[in-house]
C-alpha positions as CSV (number, residue, x, y, z in Angstrom):
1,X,149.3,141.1,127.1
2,X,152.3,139.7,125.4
3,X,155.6,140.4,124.6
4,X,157.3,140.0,120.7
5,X,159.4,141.0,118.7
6,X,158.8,143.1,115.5
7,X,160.0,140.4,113.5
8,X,156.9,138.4,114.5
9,X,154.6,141.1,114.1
10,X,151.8,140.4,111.3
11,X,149.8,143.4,109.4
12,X,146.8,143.9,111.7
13,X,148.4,143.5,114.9
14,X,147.7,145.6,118.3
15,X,150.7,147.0,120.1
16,X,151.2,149.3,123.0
17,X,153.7,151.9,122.8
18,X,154.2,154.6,125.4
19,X,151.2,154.0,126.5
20,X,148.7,154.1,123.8
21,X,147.5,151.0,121.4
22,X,148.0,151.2,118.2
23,X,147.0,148.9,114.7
24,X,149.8,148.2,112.5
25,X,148.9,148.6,108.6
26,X,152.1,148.3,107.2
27,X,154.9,146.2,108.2
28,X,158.1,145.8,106.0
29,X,161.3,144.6,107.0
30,X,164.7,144.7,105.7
31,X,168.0,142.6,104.5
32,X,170.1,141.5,107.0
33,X,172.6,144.5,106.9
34,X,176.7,145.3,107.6
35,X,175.8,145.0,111.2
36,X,174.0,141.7,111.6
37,X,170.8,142.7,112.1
38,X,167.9,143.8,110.2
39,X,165.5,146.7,110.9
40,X,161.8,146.4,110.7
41,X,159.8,149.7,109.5
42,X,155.8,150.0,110.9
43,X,153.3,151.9,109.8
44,X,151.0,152.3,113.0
45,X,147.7,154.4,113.1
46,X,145.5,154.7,116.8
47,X,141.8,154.2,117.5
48,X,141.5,158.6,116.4
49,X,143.5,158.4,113.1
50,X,147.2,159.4,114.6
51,X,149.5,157.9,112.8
52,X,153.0,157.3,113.8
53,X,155.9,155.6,112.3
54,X,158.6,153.3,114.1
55,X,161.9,151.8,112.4
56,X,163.8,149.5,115.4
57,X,165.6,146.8,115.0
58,X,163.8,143.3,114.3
59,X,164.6,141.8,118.0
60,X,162.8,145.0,119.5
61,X,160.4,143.9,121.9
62,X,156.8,145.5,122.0
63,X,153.7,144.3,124.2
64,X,150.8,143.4,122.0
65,X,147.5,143.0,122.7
């Protein structure tokens, strides 16, 4: 497993979050804003169907696999 950040993550992608992998299908990320920063949005979906949706900032780190 590795470690990146959700600026480097690319549509298709396998990441682990709280325990469970999930495929990314949709990845879109913003402007940097006011802050500094910019936020990534992902679409995620799991090996049954669940889908789930995270919005972090782009220098979150998630493991991959």
């Amino acid at each position: 497993m590795a470690v990146k950040e959700l600026k480097d993550i690319k549509q298709g992608d396998k990441i682990v979050l709280e325990g469970n992998v999930y495929s990314v299908k949709r990845i879109e990320q913003s402007e940097v804003a006011k802050h500094g920063k910019s936020k990534c949005r992902l679409e995620l979906e799991d090996d049954k169907g669940n889908k789930k949706l995270l919005i972090r900032l782009s220098d979150f780190q998630v493991e991959t696999r």
